[in-house]
ZAMARGU-4260 file (C-alpha; in steps of 0.2 Angstrom, whole numbers, plus 5000, padded with zeros to 4 digits):
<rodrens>
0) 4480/4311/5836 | 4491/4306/5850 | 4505/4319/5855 | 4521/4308/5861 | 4536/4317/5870
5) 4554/4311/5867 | 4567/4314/5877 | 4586/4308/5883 | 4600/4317/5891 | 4613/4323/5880
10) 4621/4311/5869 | 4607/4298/5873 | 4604/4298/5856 | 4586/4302/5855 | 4589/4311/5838
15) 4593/4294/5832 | 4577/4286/5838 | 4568/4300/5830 | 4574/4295/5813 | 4568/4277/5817
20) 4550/4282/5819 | 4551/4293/5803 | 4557/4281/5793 | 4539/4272/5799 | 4530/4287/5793
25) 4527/4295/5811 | 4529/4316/5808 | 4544/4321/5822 | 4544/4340/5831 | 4561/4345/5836
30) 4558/4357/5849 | 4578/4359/5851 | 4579/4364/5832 | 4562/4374/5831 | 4571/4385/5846
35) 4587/4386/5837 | 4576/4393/5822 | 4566/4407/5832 | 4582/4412/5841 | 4586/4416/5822
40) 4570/4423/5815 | 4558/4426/5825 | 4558/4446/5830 | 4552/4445/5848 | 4564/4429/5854
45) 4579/4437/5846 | 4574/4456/5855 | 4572/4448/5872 | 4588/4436/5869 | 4598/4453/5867
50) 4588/4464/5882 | 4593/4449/5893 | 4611/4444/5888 | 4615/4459/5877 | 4619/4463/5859
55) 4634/4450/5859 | 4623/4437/5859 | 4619/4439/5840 | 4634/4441/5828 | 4635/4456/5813
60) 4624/4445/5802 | 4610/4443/5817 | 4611/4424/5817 | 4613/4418/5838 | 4631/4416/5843
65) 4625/4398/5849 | 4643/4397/5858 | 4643/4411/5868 | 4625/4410/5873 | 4627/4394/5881
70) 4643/4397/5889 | 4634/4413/5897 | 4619/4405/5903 | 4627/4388/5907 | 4637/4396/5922
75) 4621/4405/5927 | 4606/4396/5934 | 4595/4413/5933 | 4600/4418/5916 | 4597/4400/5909
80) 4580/4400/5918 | 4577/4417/5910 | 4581/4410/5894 | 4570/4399/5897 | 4556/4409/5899
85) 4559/4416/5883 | 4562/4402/5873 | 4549/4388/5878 | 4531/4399/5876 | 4538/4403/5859
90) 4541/4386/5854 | 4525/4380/5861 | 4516/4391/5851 | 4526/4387/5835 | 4522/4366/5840
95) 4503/4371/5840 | 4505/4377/5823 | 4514/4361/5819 | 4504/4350/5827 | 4489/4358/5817
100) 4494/4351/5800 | 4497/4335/5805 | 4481/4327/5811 | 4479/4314/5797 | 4493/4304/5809
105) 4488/4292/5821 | 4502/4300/5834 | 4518/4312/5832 | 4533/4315/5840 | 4539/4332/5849
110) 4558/4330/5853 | 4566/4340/5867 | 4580/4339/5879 | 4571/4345/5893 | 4554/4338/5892
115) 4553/4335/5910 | 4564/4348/5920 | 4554/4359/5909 | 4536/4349/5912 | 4532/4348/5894
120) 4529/4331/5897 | 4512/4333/5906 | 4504/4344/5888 | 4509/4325/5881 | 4499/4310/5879
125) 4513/4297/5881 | 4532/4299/5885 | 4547/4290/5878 | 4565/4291/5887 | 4578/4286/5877
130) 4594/4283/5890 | 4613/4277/5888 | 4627/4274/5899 | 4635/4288/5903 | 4653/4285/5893
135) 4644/4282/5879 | 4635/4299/5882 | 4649/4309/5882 | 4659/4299/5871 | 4647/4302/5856
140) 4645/4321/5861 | 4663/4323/5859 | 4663/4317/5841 | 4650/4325/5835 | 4657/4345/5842
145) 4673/4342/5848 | 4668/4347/5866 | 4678/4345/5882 | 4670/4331/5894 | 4672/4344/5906
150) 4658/4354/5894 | 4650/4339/5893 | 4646/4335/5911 | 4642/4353/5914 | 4627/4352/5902
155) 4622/4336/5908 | 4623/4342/5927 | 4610/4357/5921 | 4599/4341/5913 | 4587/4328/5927
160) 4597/4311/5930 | 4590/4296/5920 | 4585/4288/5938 | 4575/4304/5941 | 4565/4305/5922
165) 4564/4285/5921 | 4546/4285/5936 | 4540/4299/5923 | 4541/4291/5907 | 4529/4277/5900
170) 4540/4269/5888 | 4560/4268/5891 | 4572/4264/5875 | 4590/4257/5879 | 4599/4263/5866
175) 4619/4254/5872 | 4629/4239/5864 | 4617/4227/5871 | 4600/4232/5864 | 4592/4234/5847
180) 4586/4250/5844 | 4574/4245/5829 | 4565/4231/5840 | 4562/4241/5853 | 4554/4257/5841
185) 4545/4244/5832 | 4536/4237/5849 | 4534/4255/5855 | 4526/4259/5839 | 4513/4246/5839
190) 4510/4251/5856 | 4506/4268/5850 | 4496/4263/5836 | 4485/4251/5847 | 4483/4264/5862
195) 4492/4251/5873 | 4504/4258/5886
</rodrens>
């Protein structure tokens, strides 16, 4: 079984290209989610979230104040790597698991924002990159949680350029006005199913 990353800078829509490959029958990892899920129950993230950016940083119910977090560690390049450091082992070891139960599959997909500036990209057999022009980034972010474009760019500014992840990836998807999504998932798919880069 082939291990395939996914990845795309925010708003690039790769969350939308996941759903493509699993309406082919191919089993997708959202690392992103699976993190948002630890931060929520597993007992050693959520203890070291606190120790690093304190008590605040999970409301009266314990559930990760998502907003505050981000705008904590977005401001701070150490706390977000330290974050970091937290978060990705534990999400590595929750994919092994995954990736465990799905071996009757000829390939899966593990999703994540930062498969390259994080280097997950070399634990995978195959990357796909899915990129977009940049309006159209922030455009979709914008409707989808309301942020300010100043927001927007900030995240993207912590995120690799597409010109920078594009010489790392085997298989690039144009997801714009000008390209069919569906085409280019189908060709990739056969691709993957037939061990052809």
């Amino acid at each position: 079984m082939k291990k395939v990353g996914i990845t795309g800078g925010i708003g690039s829509g790769k969350t939308t290209v996941c759903a493509l490959f699993k309406t082919l029958g191919i089993p997708v990892y959202n690392a992103d989610e699976r993190a948002k899920w630890l931060m929520n129950h597993d007992a050693d993230v959520m203890r070291s979230v606190k120790e690093l950016i304190g008590d605040e940083a999970y409301d009266s119910e314990q559930m990760a104040n998502s907003k505050l977090i981000a705008s904590i560690v977005f401001r701070d390049k150490k706390l977000l790597d330290a974050l970091n450091q937290i978060i990705h082992p534990a999400v590595a070891k929750d994919g092994e698991s995954w990736y465990a139960a799905q071996q009757a599959h000829a390939y899966v997909l593990k999703e994540s924002a930062l498969m390259f500036e994080t280097e997950i990209y070399k634990d995978m057999d195959k990357n796909i990159l899915v990129i977009s022009p940049e309006a159209l980034r922030i455009e979709r972010v914008r409707a989808r949680d309301h942020s300010s474009v100043e927001a927007i760019k900030e995240r993207m500014n912590h995120q690799m350029s597409d010109e920078e992840k594009i010489p790392l990836a085997d298989y690039i998807i144009h997801n714009d006005t000008d390209h069919s999504l569906i085409e280019q998932v189908i060709v990739i798919h056969k691709k993957l199913l037939n061990d052809e880069i």
